[in-house]
mmCIF file of the N, C-alpha and C atoms, coordinates in Angstrom:
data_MODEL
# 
_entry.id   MODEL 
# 
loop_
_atom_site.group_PDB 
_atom_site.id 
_atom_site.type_symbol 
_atom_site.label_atom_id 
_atom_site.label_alt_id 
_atom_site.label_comp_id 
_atom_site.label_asym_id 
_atom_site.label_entity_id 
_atom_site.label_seq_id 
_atom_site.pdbx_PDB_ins_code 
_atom_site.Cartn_x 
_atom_site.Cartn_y 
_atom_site.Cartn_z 
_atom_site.occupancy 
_atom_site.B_iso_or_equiv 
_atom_site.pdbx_formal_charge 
_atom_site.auth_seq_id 
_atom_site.auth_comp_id 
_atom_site.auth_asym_id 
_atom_site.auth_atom_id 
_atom_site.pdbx_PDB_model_num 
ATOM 1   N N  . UNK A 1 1  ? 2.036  43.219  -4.184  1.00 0.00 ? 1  UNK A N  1 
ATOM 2   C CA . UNK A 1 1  ? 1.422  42.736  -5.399  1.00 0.00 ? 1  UNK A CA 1 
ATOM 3   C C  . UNK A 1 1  ? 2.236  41.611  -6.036  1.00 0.00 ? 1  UNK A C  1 
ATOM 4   N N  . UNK A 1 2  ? 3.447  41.957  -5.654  1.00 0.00 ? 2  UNK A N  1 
ATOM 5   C CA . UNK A 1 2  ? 4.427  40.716  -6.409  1.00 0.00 ? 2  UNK A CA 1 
ATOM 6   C C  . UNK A 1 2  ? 4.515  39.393  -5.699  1.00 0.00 ? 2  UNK A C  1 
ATOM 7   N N  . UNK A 1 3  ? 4.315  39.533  -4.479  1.00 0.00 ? 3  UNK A N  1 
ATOM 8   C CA . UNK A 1 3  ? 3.902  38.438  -3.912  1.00 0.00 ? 3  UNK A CA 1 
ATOM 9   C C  . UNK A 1 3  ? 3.220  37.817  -4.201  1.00 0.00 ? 3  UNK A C  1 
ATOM 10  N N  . UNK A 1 4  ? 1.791  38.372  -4.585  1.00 0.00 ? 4  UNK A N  1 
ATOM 11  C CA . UNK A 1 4  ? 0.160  37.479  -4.547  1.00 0.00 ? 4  UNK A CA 1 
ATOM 12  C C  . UNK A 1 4  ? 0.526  36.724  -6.404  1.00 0.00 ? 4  UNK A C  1 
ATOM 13  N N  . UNK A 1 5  ? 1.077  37.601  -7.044  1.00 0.00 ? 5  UNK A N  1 
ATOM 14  C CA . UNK A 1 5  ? 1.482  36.972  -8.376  1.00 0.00 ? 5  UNK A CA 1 
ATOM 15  C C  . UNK A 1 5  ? 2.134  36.162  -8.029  1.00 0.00 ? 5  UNK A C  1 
ATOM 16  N N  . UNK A 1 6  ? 3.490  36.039  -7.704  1.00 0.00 ? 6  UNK A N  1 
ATOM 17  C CA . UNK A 1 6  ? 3.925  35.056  -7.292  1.00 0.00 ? 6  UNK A CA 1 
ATOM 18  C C  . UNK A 1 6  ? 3.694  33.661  -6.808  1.00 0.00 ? 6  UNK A C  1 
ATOM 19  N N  . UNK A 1 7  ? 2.887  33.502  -5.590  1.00 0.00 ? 7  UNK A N  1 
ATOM 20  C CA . UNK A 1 7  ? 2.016  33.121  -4.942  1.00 0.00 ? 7  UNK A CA 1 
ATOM 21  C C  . UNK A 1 7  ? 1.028  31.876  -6.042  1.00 0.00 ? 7  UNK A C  1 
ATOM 22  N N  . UNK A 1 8  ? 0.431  32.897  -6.777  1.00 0.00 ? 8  UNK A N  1 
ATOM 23  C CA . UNK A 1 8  ? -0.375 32.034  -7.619  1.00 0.00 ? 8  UNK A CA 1 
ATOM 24  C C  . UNK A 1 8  ? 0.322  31.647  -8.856  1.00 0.00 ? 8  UNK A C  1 
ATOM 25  N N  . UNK A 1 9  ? 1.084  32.066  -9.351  1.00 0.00 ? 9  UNK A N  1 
ATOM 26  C CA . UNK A 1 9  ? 1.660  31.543  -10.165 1.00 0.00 ? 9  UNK A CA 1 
ATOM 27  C C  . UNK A 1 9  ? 2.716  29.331  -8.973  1.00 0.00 ? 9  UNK A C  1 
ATOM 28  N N  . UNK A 1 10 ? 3.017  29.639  -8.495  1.00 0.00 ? 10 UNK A N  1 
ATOM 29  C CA . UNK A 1 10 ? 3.636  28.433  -7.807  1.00 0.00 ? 10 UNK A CA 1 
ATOM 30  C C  . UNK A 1 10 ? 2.164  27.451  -7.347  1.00 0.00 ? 10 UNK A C  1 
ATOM 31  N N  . UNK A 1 11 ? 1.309  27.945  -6.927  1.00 0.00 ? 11 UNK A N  1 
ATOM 32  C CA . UNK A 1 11 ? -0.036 27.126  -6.571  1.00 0.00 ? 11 UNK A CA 1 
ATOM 33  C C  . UNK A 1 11 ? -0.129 26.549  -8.009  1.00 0.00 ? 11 UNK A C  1 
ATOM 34  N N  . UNK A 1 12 ? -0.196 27.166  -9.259  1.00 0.00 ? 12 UNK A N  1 
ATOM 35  C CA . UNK A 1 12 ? -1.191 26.668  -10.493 1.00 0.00 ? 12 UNK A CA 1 
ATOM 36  C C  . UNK A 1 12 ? 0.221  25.936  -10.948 1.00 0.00 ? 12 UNK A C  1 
ATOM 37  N N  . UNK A 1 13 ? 1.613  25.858  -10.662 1.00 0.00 ? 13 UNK A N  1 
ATOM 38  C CA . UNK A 1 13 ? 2.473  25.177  -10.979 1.00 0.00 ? 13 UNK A CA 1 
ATOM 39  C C  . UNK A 1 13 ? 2.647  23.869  -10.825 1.00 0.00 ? 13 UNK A C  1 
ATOM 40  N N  . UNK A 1 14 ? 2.429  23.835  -8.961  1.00 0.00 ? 14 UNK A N  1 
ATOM 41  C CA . UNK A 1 14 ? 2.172  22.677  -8.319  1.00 0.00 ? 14 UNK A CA 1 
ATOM 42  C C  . UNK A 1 14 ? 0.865  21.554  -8.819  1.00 0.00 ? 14 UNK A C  1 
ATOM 43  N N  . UNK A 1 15 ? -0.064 22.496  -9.034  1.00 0.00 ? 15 UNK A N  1 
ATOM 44  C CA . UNK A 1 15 ? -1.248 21.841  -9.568  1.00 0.00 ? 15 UNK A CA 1 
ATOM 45  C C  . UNK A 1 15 ? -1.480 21.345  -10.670 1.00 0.00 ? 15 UNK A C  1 
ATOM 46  N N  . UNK A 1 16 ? -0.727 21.712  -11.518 1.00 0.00 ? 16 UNK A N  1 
ATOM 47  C CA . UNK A 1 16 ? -0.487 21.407  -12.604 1.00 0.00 ? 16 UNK A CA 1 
ATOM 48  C C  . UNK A 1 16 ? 0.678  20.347  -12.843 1.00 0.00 ? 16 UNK A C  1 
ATOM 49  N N  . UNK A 1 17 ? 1.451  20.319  -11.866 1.00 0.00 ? 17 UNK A N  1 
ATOM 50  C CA . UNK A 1 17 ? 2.497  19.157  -11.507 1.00 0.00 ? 17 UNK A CA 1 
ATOM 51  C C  . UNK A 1 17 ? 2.085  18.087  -10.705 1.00 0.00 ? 17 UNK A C  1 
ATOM 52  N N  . UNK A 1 18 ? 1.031  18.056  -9.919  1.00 0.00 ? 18 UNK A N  1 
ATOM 53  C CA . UNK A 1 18 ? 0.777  17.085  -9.549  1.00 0.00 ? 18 UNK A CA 1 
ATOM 54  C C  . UNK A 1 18 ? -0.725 16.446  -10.305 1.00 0.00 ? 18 UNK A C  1 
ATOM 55  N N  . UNK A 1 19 ? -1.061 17.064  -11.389 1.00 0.00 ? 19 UNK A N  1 
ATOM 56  C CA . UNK A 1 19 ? -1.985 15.914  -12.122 1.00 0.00 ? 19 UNK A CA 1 
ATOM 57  C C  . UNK A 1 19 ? -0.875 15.427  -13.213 1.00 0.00 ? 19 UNK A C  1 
ATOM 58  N N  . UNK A 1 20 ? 0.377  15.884  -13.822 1.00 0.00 ? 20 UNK A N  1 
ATOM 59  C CA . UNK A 1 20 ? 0.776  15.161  -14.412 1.00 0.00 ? 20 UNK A CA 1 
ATOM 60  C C  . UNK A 1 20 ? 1.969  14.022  -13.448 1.00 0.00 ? 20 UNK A C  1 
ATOM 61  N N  . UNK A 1 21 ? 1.427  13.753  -12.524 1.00 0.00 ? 21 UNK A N  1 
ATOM 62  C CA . UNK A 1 21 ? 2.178  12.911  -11.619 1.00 0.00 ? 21 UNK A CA 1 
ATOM 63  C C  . UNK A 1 21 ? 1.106  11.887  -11.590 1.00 0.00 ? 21 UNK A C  1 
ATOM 64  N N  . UNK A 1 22 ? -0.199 12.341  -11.437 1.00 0.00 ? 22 UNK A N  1 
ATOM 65  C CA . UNK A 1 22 ? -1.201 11.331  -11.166 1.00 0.00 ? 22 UNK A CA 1 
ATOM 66  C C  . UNK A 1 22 ? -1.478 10.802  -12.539 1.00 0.00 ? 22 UNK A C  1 
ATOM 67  N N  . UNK A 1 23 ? -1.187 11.236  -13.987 1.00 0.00 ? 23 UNK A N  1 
ATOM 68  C CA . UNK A 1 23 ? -0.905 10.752  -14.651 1.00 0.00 ? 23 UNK A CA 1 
ATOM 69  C C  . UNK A 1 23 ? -0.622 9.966   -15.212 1.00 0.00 ? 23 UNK A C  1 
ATOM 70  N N  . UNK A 1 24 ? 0.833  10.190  -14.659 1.00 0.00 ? 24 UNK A N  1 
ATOM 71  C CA . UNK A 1 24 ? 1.741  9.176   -15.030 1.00 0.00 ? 24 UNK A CA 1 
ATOM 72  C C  . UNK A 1 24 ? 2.155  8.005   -14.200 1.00 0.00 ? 24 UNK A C  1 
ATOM 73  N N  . UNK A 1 25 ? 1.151  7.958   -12.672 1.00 0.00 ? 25 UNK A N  1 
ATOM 74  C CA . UNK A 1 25 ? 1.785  7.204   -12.177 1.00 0.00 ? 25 UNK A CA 1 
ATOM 75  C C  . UNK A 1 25 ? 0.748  5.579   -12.293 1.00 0.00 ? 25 UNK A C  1 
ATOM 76  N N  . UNK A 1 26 ? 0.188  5.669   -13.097 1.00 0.00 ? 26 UNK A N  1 
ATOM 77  C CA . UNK A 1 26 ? -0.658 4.413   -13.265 1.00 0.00 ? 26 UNK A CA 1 
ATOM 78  C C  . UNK A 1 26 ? 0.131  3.764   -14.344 1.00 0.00 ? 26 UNK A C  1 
ATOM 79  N N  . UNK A 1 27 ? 1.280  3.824   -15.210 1.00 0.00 ? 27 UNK A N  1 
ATOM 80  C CA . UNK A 1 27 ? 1.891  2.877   -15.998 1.00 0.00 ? 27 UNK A CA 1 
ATOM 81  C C  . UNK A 1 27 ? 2.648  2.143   -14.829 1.00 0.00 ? 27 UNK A C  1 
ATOM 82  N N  . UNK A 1 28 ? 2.672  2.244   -13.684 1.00 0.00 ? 28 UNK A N  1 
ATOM 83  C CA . UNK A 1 28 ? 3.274  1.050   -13.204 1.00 0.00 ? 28 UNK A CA 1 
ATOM 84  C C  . UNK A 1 28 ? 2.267  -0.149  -12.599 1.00 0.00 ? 28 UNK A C  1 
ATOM 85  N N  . UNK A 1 29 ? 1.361  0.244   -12.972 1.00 0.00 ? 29 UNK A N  1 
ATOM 86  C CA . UNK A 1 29 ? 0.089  -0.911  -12.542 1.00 0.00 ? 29 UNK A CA 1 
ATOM 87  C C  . UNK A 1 29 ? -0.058 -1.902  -13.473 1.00 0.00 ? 29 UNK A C  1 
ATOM 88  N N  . UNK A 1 30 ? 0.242  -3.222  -13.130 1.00 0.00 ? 30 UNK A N  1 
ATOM 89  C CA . UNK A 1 30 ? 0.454  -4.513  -14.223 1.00 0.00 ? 30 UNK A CA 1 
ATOM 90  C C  . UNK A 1 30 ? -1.102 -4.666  -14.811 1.00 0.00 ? 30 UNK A C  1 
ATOM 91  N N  . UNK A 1 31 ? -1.404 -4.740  -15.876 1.00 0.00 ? 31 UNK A N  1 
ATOM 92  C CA . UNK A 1 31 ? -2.606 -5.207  -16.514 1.00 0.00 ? 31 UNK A CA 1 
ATOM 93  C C  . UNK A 1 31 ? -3.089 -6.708  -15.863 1.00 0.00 ? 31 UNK A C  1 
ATOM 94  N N  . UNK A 1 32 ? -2.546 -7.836  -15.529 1.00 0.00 ? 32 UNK A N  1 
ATOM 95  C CA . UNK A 1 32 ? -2.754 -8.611  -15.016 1.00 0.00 ? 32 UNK A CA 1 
ATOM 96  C C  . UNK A 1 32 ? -2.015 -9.220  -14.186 1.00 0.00 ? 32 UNK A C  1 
ATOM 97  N N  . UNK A 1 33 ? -2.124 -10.267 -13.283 1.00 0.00 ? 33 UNK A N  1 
ATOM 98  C CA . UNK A 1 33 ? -1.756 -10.986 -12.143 1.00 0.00 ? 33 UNK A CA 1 
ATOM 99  C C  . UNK A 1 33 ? -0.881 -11.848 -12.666 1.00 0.00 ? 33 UNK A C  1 
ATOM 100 N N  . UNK A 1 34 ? 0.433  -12.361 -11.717 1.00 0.00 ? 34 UNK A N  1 
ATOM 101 C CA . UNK A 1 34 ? 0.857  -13.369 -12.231 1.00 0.00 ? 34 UNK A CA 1 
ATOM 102 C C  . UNK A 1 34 ? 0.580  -14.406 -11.802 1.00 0.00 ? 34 UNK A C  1 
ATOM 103 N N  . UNK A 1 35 ? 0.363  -15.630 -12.640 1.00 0.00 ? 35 UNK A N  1 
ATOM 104 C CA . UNK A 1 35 ? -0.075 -16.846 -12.860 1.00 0.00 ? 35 UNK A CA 1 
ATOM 105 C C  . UNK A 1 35 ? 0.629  -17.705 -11.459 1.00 0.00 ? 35 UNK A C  1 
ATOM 106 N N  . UNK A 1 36 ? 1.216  -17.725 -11.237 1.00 0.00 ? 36 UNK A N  1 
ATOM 107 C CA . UNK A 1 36 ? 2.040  -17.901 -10.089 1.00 0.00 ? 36 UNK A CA 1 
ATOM 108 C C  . UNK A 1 36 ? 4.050  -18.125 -10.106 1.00 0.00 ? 36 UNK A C  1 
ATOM 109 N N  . UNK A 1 37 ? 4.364  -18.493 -9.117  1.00 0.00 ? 37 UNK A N  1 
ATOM 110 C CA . UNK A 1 37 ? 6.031  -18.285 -9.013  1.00 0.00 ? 37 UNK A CA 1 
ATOM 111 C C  . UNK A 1 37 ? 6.782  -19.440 -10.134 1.00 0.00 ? 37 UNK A C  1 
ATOM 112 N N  . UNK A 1 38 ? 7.389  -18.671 -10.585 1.00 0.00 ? 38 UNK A N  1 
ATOM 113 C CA . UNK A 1 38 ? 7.914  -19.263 -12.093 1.00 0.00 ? 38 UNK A CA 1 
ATOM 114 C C  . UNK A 1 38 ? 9.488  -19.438 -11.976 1.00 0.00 ? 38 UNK A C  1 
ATOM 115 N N  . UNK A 1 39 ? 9.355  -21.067 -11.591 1.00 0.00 ? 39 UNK A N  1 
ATOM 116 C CA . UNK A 1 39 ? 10.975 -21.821 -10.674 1.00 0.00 ? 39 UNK A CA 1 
ATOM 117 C C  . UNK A 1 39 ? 11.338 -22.051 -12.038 1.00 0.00 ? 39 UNK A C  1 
ATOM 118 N N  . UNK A 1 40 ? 13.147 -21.200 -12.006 1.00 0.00 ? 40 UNK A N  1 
ATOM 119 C CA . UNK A 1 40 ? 13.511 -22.295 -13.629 1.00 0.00 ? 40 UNK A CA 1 
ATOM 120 C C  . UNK A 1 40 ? 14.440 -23.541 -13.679 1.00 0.00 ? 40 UNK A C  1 
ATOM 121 N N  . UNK A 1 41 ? 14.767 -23.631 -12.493 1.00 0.00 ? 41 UNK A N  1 
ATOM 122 C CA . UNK A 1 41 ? 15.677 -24.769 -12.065 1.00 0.00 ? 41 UNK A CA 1 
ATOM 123 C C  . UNK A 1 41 ? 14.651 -25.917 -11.365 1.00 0.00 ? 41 UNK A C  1 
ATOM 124 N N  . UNK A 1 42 ? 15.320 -27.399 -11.448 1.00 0.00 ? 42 UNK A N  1 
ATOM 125 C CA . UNK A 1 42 ? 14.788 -28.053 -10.267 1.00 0.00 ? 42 UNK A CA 1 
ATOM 126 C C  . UNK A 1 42 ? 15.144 -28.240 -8.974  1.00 0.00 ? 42 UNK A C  1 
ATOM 127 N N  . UNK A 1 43 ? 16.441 -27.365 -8.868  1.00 0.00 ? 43 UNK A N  1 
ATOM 128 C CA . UNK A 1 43 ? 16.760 -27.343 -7.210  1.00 0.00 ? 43 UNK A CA 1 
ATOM 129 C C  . UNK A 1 43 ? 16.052 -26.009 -6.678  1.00 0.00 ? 43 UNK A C  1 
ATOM 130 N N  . UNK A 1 44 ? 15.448 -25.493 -7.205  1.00 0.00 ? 44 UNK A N  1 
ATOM 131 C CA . UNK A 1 44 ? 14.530 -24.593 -6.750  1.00 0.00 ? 44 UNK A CA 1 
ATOM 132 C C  . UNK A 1 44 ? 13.209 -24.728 -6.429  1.00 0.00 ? 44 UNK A C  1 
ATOM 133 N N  . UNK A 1 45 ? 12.769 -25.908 -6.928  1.00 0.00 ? 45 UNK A N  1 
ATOM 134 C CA . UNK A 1 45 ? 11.441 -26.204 -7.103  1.00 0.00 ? 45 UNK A CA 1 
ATOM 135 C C  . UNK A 1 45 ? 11.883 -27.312 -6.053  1.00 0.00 ? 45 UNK A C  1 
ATOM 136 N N  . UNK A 1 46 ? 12.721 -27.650 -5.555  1.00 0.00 ? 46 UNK A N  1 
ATOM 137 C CA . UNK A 1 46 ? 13.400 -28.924 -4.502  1.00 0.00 ? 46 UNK A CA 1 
ATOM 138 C C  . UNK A 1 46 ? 12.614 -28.858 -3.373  1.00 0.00 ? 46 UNK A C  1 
ATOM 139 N N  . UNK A 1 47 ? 13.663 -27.258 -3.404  1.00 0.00 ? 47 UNK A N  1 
ATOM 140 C CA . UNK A 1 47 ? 13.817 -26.612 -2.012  1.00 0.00 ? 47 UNK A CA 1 
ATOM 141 C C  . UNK A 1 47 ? 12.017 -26.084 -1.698  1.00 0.00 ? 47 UNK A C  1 
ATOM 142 N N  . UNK A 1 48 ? 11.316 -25.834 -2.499  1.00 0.00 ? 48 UNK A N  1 
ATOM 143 C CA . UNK A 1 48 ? 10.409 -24.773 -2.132  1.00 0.00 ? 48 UNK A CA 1 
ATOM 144 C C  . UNK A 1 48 ? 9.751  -26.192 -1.714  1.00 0.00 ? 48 UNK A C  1 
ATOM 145 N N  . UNK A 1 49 ? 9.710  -27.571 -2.683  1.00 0.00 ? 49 UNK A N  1 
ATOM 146 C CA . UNK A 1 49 ? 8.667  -28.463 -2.085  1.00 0.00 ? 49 UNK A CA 1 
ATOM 147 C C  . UNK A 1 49 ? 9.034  -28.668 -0.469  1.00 0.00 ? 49 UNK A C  1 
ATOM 148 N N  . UNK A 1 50 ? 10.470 -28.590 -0.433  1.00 0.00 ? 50 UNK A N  1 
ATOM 149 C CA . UNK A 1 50 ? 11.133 -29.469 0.877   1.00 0.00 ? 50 UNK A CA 1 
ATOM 150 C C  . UNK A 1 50 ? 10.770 -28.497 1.731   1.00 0.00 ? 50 UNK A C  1 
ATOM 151 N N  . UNK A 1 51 ? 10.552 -26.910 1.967   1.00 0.00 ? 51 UNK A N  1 
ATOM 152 C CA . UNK A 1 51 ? 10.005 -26.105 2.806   1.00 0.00 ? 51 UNK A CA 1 
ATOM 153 C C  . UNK A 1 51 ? 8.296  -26.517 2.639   1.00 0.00 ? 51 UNK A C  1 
ATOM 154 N N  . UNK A 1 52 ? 7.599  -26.777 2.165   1.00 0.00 ? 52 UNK A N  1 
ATOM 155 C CA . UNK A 1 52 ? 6.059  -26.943 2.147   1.00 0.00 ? 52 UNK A CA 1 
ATOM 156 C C  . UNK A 1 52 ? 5.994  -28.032 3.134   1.00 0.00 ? 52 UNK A C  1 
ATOM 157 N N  . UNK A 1 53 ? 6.918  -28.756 2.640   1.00 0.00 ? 53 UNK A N  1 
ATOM 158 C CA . UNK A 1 53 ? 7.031  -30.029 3.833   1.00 0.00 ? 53 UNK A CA 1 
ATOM 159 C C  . UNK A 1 53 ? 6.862  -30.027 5.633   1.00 0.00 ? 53 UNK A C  1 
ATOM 160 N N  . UNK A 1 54 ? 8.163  -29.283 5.485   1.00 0.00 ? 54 UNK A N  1 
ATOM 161 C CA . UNK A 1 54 ? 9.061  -28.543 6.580   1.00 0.00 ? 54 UNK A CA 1 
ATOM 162 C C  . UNK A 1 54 ? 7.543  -28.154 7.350   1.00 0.00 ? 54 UNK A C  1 
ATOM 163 N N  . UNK A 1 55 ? 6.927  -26.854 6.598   1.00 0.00 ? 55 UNK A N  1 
ATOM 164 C CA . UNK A 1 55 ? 6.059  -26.458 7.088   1.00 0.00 ? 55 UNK A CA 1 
ATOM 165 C C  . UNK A 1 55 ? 5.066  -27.362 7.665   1.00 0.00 ? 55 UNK A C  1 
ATOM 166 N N  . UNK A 1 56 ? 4.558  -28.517 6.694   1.00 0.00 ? 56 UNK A N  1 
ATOM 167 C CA . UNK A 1 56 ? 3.374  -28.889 7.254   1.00 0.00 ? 56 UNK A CA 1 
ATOM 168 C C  . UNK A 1 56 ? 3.627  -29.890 8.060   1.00 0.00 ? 56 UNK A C  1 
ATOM 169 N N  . UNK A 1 57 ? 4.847  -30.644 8.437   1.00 0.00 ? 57 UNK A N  1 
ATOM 170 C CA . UNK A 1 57 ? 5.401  -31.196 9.683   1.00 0.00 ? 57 UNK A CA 1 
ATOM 171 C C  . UNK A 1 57 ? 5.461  -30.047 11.057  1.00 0.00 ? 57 UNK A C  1 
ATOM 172 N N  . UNK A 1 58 ? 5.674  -29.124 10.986  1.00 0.00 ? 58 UNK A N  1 
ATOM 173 C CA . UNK A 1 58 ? 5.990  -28.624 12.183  1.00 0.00 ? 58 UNK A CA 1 
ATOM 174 C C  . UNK A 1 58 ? 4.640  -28.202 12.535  1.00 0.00 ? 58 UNK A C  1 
ATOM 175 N N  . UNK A 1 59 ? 3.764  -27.631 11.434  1.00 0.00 ? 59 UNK A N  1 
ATOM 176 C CA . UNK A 1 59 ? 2.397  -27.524 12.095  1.00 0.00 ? 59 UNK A CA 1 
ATOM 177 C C  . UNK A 1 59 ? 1.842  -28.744 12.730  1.00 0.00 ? 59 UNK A C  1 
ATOM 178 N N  . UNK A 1 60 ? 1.923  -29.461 11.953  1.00 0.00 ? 60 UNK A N  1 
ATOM 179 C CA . UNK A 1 60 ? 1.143  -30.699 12.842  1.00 0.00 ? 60 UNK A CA 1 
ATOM 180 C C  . UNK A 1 60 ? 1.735  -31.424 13.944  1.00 0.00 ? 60 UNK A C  1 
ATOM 181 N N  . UNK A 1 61 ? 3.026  -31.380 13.943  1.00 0.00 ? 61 UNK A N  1 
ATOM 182 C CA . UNK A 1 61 ? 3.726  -31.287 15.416  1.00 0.00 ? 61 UNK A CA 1 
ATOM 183 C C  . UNK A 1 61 ? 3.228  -30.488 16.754  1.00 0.00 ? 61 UNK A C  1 
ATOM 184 N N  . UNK A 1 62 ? 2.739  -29.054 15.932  1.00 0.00 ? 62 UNK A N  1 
ATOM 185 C CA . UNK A 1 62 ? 2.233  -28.204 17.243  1.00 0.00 ? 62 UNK A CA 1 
ATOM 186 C C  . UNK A 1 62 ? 1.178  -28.446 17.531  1.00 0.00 ? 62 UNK A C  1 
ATOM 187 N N  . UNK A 1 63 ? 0.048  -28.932 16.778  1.00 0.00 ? 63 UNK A N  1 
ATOM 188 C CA . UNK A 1 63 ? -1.238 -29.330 16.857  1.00 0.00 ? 63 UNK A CA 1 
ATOM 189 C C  . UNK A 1 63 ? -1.587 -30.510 17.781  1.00 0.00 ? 63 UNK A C  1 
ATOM 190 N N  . UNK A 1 64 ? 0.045  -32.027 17.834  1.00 0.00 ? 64 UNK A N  1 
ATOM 191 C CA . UNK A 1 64 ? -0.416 -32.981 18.399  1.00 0.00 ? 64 UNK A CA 1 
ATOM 192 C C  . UNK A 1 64 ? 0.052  -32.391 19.195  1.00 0.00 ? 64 UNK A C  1 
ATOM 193 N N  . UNK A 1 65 ? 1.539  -31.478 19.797  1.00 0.00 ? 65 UNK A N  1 
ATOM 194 C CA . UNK A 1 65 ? 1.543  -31.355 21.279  1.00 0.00 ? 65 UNK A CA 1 
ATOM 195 C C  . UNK A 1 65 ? 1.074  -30.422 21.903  1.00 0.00 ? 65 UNK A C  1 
ATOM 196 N N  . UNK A 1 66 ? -0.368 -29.509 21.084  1.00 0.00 ? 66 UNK A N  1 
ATOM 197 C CA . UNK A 1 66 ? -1.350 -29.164 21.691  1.00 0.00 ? 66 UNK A CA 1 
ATOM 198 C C  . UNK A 1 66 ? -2.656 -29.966 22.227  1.00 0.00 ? 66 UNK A C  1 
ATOM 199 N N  . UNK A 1 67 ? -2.699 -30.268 21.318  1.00 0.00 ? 67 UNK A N  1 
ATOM 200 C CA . UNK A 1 67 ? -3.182 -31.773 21.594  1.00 0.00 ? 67 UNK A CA 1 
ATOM 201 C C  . UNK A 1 67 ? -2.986 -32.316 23.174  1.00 0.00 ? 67 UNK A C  1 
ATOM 202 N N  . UNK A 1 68 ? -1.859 -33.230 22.974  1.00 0.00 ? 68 UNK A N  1 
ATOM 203 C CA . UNK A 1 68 ? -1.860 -33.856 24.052  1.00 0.00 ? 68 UNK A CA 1 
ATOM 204 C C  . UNK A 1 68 ? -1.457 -32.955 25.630  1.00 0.00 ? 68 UNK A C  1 
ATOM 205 N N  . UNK A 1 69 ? -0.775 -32.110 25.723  1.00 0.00 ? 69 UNK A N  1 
ATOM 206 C CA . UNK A 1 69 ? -0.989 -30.926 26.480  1.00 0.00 ? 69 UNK A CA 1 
ATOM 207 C C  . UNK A 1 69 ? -2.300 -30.739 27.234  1.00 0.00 ? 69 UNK A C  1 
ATOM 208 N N  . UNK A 1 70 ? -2.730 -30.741 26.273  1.00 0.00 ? 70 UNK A N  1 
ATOM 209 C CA . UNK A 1 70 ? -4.365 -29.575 26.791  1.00 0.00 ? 70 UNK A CA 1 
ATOM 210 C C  . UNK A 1 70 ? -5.494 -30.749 26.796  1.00 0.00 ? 70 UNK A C  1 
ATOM 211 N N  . UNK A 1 71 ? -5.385 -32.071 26.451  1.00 0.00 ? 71 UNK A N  1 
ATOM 212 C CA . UNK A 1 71 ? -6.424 -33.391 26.530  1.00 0.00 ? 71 UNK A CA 1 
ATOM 213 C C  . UNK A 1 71 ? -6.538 -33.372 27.998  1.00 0.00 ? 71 UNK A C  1 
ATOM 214 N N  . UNK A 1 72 ? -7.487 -33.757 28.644  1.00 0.00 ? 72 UNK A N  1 
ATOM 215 C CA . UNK A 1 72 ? -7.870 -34.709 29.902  1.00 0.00 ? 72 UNK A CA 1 
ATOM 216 C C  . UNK A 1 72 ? -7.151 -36.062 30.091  1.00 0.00 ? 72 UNK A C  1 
ATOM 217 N N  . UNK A 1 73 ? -7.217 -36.621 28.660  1.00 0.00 ? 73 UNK A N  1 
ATOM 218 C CA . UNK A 1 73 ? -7.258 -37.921 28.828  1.00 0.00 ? 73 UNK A CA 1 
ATOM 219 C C  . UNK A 1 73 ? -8.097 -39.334 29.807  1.00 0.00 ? 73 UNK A C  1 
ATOM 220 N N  . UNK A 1 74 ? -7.859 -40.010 30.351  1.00 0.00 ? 74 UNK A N  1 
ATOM 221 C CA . UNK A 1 74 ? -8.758 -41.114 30.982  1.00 0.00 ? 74 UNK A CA 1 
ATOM 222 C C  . UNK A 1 74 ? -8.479 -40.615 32.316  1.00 0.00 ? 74 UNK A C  1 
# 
């Protein structure tokens, strides 16, 4: 008998512990989005242009020597 008390007493504990978990766990959900990445220096804002760069040189590097690779040509 002390078991089954037992028993249910830890079930209605748990259950009762995990809605105040589900609770509480929505204050970490931001009300809104951020606006975007917020550089406070200008050598930060340098670097991120000089990687956008970076990037869109090397793509188009792979593109012409896919490109010319994979052409027929004349």
């Amino acid at each position: 008998m002390l078991k089954v008390i037992e028993s249910e007493l830890m079930s209605s504990y748990y259950m009762i512990h995990r809605l105040v978990l589900l609770a509480t766990r929505t204050k970490g959900i931001p009300k809104h989005e951020p606006n975007g990445i917020h550089v406070t220096s200008a050598h930060h804002s340098r670097n991120f242009n000089l990687n956008d760069i970076d990037g869109y040189q090397e793509s188009s590097n792979v593109i012409t020597d896919s490109n010319n690779t994979y052409c027929k040509g004349p």
